[in-house]
Wavefront OBJ file of the C-alpha trace (Angstrom):
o trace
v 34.929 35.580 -25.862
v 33.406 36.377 -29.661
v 33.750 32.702 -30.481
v 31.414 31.517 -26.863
v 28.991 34.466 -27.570
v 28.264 33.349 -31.266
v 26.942 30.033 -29.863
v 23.531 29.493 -30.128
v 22.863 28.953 -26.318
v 24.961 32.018 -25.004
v 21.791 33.989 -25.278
v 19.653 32.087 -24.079
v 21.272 31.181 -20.980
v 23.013 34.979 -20.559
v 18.521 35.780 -20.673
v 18.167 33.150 -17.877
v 20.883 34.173 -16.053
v 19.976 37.751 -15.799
v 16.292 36.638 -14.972
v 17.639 34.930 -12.046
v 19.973 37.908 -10.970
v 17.102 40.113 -11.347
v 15.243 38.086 -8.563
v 18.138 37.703 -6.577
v 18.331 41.599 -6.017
v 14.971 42.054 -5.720
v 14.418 39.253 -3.172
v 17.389 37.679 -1.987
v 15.414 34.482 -0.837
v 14.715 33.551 -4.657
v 17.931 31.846 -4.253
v 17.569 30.289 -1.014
v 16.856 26.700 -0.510
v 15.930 24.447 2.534
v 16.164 20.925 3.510
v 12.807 19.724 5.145
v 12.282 16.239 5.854
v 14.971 15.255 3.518
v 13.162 17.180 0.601
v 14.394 20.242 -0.599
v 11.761 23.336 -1.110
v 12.368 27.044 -2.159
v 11.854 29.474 -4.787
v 13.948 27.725 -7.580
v 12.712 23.937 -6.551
v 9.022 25.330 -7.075
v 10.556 26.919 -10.658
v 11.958 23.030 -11.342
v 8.648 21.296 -10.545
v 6.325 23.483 -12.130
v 7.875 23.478 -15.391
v 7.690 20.131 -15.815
v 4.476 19.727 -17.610
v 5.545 22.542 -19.907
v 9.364 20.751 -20.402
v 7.806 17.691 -21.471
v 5.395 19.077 -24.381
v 8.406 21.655 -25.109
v 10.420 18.893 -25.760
v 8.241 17.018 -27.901
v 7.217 20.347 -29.691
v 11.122 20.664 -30.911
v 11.711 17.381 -31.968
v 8.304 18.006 -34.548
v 9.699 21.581 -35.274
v 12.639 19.950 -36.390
v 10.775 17.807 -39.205
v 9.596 21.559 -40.751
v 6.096 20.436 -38.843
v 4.633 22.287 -35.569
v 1.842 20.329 -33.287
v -1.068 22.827 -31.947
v -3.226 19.661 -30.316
v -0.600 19.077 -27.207
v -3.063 21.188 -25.114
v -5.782 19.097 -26.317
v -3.847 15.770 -25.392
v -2.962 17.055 -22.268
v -7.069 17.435 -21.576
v -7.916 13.599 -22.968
v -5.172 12.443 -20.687
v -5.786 13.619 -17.706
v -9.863 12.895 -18.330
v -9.170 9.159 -19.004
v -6.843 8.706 -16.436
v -9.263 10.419 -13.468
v -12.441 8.718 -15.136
v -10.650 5.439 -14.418
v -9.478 5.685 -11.045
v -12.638 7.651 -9.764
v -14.480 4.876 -11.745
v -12.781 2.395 -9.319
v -14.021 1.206 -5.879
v -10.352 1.821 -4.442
v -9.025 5.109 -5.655
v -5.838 4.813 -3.446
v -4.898 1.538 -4.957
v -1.085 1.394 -6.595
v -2.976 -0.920 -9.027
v -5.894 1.197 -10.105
v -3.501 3.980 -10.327
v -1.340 2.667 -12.629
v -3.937 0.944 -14.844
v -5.254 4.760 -15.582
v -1.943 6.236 -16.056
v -1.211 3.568 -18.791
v -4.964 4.143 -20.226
v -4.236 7.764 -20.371
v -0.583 7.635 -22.243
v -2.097 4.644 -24.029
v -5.060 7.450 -25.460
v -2.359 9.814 -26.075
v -0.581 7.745 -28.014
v -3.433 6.574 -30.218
v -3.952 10.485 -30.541
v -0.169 10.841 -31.852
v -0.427 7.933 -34.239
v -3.776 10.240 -35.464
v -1.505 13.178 -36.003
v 1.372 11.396 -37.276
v -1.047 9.814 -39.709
v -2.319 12.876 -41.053
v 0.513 15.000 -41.201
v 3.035 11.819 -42.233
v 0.845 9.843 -44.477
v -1.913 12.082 -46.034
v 0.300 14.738 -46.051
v -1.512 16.996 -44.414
v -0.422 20.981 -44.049
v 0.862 19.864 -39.841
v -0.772 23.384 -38.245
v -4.451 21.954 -39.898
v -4.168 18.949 -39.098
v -3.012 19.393 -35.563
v -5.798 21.895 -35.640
v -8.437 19.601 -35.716
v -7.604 18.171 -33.040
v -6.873 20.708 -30.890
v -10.501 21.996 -31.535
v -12.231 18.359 -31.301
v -9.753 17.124 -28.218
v -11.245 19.157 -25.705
v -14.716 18.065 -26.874
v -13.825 14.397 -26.460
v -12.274 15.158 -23.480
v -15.603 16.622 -21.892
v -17.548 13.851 -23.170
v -15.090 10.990 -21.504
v -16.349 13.344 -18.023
v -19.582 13.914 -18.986
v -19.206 17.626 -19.100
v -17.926 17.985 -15.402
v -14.454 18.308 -13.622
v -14.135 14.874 -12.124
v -12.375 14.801 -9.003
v -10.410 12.241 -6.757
v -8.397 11.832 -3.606
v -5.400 9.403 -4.892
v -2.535 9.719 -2.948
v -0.253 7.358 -4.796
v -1.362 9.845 -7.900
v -1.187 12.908 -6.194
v 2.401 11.676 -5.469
v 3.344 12.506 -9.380
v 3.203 16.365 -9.285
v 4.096 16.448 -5.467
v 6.075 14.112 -4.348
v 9.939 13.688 -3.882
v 12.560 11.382 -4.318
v 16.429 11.724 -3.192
v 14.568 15.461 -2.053
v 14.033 16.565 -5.500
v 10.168 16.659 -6.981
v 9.063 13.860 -8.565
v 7.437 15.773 -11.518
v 11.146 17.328 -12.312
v 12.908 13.812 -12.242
v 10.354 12.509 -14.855
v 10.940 15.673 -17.271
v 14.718 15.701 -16.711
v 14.447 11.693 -17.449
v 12.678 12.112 -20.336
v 14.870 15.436 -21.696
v 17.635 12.724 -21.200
v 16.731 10.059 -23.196
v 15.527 12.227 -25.725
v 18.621 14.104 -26.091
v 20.706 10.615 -25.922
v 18.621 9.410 -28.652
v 18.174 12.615 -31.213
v 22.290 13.273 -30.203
v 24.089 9.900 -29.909
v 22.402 8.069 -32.382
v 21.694 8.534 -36.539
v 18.416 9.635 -35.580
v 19.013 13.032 -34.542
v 21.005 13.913 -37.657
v 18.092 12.200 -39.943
v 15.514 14.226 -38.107
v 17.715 17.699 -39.298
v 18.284 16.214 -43.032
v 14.520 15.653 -43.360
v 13.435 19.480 -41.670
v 16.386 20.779 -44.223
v 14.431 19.621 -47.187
v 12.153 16.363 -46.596
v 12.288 15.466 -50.800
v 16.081 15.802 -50.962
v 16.469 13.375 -47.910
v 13.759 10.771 -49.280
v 15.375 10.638 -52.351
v 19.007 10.095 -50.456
v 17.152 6.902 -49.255
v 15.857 8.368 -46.050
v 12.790 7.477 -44.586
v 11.408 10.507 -44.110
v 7.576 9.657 -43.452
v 8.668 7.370 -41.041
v 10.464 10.115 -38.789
v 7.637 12.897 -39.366
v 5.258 10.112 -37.925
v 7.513 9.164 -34.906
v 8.037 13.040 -34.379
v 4.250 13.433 -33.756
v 3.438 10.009 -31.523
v 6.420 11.420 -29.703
v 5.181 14.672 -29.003
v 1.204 13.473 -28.084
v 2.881 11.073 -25.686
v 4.969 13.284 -23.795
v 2.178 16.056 -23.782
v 0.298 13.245 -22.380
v 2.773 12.489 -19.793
v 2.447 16.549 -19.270
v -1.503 16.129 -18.800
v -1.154 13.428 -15.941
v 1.472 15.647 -13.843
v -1.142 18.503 -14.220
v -3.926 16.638 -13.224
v -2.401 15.215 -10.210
v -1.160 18.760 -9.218
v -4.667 19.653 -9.283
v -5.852 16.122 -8.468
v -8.866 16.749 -11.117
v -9.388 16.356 -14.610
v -10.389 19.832 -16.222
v -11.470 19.509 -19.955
v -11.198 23.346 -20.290
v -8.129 24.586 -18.448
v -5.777 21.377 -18.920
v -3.228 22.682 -21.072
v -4.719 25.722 -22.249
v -2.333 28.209 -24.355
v 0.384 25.671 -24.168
v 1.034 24.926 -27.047
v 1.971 28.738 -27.729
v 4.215 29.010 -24.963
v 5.848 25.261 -25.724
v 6.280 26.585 -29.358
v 8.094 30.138 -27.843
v 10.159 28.228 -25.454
v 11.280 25.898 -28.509
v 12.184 29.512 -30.590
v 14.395 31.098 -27.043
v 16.393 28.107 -27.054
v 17.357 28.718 -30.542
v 15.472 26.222 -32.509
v 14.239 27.513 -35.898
v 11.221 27.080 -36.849
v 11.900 26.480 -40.244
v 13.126 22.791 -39.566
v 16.348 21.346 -39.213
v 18.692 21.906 -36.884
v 17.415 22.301 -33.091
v 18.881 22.244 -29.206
v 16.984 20.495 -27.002
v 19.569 22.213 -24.320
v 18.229 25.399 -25.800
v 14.348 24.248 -25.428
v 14.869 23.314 -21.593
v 16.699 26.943 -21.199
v 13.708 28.378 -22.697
v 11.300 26.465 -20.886
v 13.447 27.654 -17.897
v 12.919 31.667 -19.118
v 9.386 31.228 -18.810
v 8.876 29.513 -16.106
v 11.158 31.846 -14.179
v 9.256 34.918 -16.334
v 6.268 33.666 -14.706
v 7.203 33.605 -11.198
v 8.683 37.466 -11.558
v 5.218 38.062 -12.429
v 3.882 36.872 -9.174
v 6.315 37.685 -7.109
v 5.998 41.947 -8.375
v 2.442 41.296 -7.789
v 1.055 42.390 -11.933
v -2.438 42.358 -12.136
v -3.658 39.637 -13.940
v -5.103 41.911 -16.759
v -1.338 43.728 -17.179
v 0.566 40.441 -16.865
v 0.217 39.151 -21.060
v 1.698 42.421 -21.722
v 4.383 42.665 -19.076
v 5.435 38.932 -20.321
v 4.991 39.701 -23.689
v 7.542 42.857 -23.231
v 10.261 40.800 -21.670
v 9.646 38.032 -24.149
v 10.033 40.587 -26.897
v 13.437 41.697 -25.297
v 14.740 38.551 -24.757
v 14.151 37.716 -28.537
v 15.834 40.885 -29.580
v 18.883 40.148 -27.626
v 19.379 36.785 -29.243
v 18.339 38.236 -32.841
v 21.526 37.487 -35.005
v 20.751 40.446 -37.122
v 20.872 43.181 -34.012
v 24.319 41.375 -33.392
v 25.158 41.843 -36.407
v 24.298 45.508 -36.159
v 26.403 45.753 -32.560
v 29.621 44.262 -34.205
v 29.879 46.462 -37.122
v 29.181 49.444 -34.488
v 32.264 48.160 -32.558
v 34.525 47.837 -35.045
v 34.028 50.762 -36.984
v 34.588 52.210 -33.668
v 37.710 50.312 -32.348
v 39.034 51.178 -36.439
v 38.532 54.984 -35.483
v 40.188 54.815 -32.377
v 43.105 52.679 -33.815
v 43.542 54.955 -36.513
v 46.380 57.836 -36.056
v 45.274 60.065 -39.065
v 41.725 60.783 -37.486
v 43.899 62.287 -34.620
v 45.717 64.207 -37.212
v 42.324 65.123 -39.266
v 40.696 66.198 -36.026
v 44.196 68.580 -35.409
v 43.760 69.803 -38.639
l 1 2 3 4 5 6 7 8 9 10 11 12 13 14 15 16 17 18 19 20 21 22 23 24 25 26 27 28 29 30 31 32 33 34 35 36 37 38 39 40 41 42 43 44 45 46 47 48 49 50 51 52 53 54 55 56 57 58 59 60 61 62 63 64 65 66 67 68 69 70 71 72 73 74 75 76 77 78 79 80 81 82 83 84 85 86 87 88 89 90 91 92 93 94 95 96 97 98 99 100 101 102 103 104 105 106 107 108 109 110 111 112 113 114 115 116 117 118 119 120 121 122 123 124 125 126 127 128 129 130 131 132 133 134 135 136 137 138 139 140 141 142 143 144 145 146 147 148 149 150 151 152 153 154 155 156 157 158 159 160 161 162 163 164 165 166 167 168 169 170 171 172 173 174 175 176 177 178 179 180 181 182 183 184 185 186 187 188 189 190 191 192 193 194 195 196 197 198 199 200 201 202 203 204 205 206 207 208 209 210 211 212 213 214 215 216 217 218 219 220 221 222 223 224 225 226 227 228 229 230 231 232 233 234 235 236 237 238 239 240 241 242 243 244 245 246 247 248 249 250 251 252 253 254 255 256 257 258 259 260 261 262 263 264 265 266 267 268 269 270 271 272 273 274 275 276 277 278 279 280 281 282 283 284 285 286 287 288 289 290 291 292 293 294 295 296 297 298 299 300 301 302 303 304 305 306 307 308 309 310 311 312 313 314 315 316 317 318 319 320 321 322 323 324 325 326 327 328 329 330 331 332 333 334 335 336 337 338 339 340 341 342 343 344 345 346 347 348
C-alpha cells in the first residue's frame, strides 16, 4: 500500500476521486447517465466535453514545462484561432458548407501554427527568457485577434462547425474524442518513442544534453509549435461552443489554470520529468472543481476563493514534504506502541 501511495498519480487521482464522491453524496444524479438518441448526456459527460479545450492547451503546456520553458500566449492563440476561423466562414456566401468549414479550420490551426513557430523561434533560437517571450504575445495576440474582426464579436450559424463542441459520435461528444485523440498520440509519442526521454534530458539540464549530442533547440522549438497548435485546436472547440469568435473572453486565464492542472498531475515545473496521465487528472480536478462550484450555487464574487481553497488543499495533500511529515508521525508512533519498556516506564 506505501509502495502505490508514493506514486506520483496516487494523489492526484485519490483528489479526483474524492471530488467525485463528494458530488455523489451531495447529489446522487452527478453520477447518473442517460442514453438519448444514441448519445449519452449527464453530469460527468458535460465534465468530459467541457474540458476539452482546457485538456488540449494542458497538454501542450506540459510537454513545454518539460523543456524547463512555460507558454503564457495559449490564451492568446486560442483568440487568433477562433477569429480567423469565424472571419472566414462568415466571410463566405455559404456558411453551412463542409467545404468552407474546413478551409477556416485549417486557416485557423494554420495561424496557430505560424504563432508557435514565433514562440519556438524566440524562446529556441534567440534564446529568449520563455515567460517574456510568450508574454509578448499573449499581450499583442488579443490585439491581432480584434483587428482580424474589426473590433467586434463576429458571429455565424454553421452547423457542420457547431458540430465540433456539440456533437457526438458512437454517443460520446465530439469535442472529448478530439482531446482524448490528441492526449493519445501525444502520450504514444513523448512515451513509446526516444522523444519523450530527450524532452526530460533537455528540461534536466539543456547544456549537459547538447553537449551529449542532443538536439536540444530542436525539441524546445517543437515543444512550443506543439503547444500553439493544440491551444489552437482548443480555440476552435470554444468558438464553436459559442459559435462566435470573442477576441476578449477566448481563452482568458487559461493559461493559469492549464499551467495548475500541469502542477496537480505531478509535473514539476522545474523541467524534466512529467505525466501527461497526471495533466489529464488535473485537468479532470478542475473541471470537476468547477462544476461543484455551480452546482452549491457560490456567488460569482466568492467562487476564486472557494476554488482557490480547494486548490490549495489538494496541493497540500500531494506535497511530498507533508508526507514526509505524516510518515515520521506514524512510525514514531507504531515504534512507541511496539515498544515493551514504554509500558514498563509508564508502570514505573
Amino acid at each position: 500500500m506505501s509502495r502505490m501511495m508514493r506514486h506520483r498519480l496516487f494523489w492526484p487521482s485519490a483528489c479526483l476521486v474524492a471530488l467525485i464522491a463528494v458530488n455523489t453524496i451531495v447529489r446522487p444524479q452527478f453520477i447518473s447517465i442517460t442514453l438519448r438518441d444514441g448519445e449519452l448526456y449527464g453530469p460527468l459527460i458535460d465534465i468530459l466535453r467541457q474540458s476539452a479545450p482546457l485538456m488540449l492547451v494542458a497538454l501542450g503546456m506540459t510537454v513545454v514545462i518539460a523543456t524547463r520553458g512555460i507558454d503564457l500566449s495559449v490564451g492568446a492563440v486560442m483568440a487568433v484561432s477562433g477569429a480567423v476561423t469565424l472571419t472566414i466562414i462568415s466571410g463566405s456566401g455559404h456558411p453551412g458548407n463542409m467545404g468552407t468549414v474546413a478551409l477556416g479550420i485549417v486557416a485557423g490551426l494554420a495561424a496557430a501554427f505560424a504563432l508557435g513557430i514565433w514562440n519556438g523561434f524566440l524562446v529556441a533560437v534567440l534564446r529568449i527568457q520563455p515567460i517574456i517571450a510568450t508574454l509578448v504575445l499573449m499581450l499583442a495576440g488579443r490585439g491581432v485577434a480584434l483587428l482580424i474582426t474589426g473590433g467586434f464579436i463576429t458571429t455565424v450559424v454553421s452547423p457542420p462547425f457547431k458540430f465540433l463542441a456539440s456533437g457526438h459520435i458512437l454517443g460520446l461528444p465530439f469535442a472529448f474524442l478530439i482531446a482524448a485523440a490528441a492526449v493519445a498520440l501525444v502520450a504514444l509519442v513523448e512515451r513509446r518513442t526516444a522523444l519523450g526521454v530527450l524532452t526530460e534530458a533537455v528540461g534536466i539540464n539543456p547544456e549537459a544534453s547538447r553537449l551529449a549530442g542532443v538536439r536540444a533547440r530542436g525539441i524546445t522549438f517543437s515543444a512550443y509549435v506543439l503547444s500553439a497548435t493544440l491551444a489552437g485546436l482548443a480555440g476552435l472547440i470554444y468558438s464553436s461552443n459559442i459559435m462566435a469568435a470573442d477576441a476578449n473572453a477566448a481563452g482568458y486565464l487559461i493559461e493559469l489554470y492549464a499551467i495548475l492542472a500541469v502542477v496537480l498531475g505531478g509535473t514539476s515545473l522545474m523541467g524534466g520529468k512529467f505525466s501527461v496521465a497526471g495533466t489529464v487528472i488535473g485537468v479532470l480536478i478542475i473541471q470537476t472543481l468547477n462544476s461543484t462550484i455551480l452546482f452549491l450555487g457560490v456567488p460569482s464574487a466568492e467562487s476564486p476563493v472557494f476554488f482557490a481553497a480547494v486548490v490549495i488543499l489538494a496541493v497540500l495533500i500531494q506535497a511530498p514534504r507533508l508526507h514526509q511529515i505524516a510518515r515520521g508521525l506514524f512510525n514514531r508512533q507504531r515504534s512507541r506502541t511496539n515498544d515493551p519498556r514504554s509500558d514498563s516506564e509508564v508502570a514505573a
